[in-house]
N, C-alpha and C positions, 0 to 999 in steps of 0.2 A: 089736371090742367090741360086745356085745350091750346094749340102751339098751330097757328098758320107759317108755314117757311116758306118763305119768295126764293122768287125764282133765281136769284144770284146766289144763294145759298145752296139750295138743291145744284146746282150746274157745280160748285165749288164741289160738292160732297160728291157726286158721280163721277167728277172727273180725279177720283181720290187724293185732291187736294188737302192738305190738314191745315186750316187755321182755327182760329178757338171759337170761330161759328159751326166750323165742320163738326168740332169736337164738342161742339152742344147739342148739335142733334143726333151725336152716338149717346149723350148722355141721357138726353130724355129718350130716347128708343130703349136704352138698359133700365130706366126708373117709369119703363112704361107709360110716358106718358102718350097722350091724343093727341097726335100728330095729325092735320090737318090739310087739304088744298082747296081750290076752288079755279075755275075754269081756268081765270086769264092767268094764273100761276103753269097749272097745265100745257098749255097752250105755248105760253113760253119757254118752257123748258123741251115740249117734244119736239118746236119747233127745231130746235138746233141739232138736233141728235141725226147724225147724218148715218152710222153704222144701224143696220137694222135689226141684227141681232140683240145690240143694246137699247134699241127703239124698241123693243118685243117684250125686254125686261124692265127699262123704266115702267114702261104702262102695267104689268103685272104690280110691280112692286106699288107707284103709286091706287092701283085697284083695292089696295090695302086700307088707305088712310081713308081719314074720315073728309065726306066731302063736304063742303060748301058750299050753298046753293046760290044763285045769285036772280034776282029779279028786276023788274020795272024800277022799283024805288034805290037800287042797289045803281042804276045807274043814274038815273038823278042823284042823287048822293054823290055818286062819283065826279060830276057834273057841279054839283054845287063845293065841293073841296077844291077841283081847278079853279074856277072863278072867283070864290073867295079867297084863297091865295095870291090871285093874281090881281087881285084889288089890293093886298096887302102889299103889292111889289115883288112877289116872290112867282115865278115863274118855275114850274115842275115840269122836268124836261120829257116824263113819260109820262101822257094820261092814266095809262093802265095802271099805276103804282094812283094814283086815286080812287082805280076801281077796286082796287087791293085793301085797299084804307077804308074803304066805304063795305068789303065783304067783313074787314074783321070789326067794327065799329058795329056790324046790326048786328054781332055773333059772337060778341063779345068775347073773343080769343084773344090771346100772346100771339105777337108777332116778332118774329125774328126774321133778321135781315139784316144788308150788309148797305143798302141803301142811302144816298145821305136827303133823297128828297124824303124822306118817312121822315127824317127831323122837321122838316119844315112844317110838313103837312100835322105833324107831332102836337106843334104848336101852337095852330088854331082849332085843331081835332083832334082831341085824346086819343094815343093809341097805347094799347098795353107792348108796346113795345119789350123784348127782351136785352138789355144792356149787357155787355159781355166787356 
């Protein structure tokens, strides 16, 4: 099973947090499973990372997982999840969590996350979301 984990999850997990998202992705790391990112996950996450020593080891450890690739139609996609949403009345307060939705929808991965726009965006675009 392929497993995309956003970036609220990853920040929870590095900052050895333990809630029962943390403790899903010690459990798929032990049942091996393919654990996943792609950019704008990336991106999020080293963005915050202000100690450099642990900037030096997120990026090793994420060098690990499998990446996601993201293109042209990965942002139209993402483009078309905000607007149809927002047609629907429901306003996503971070685009990027569209662009999130639109990397694992072409790549058909599990998404876990602690996000509550992924419900909304859930709604009109299936996401393999992982329920905990």
């Amino acid at each position: 099973m392929k497993v995309l984990v956003d970036s609220t999850v990853w920040i929870d997990f590095l900052c050895d947090k333990s809630t029962p998202l943390t403790k899903q992705i010690v459990e798929l790391i032990q049942n091996r499973e393919d654990l996943c990112i792609c950019g704008f996950v990336l991106t999020e996450v080293l963005q915050g990372i202000r100690d450099e020593k642990q900037y030096v080891a997120t990026k090793q450890q994420f060098n690990n997982l499998i990446y996601l690739d993201d293109d042209y139609s990965t942002f139209e996609l993402g483009a078309t999840i905000y607007r149809n949403l927002r047609k629907q009345g429901v306003t996503i307060r971070n685009s990027i969590d569209c662009l999130i939705a639109a990397v694992v929808i072409q790549n058909d991965v599990m998404l876990l996350e602690s996000d509550r726009d992924y419900a909304f965006i859930d709604q009109y675009f299936p996401l393999n979301r992982i329920l905990t």
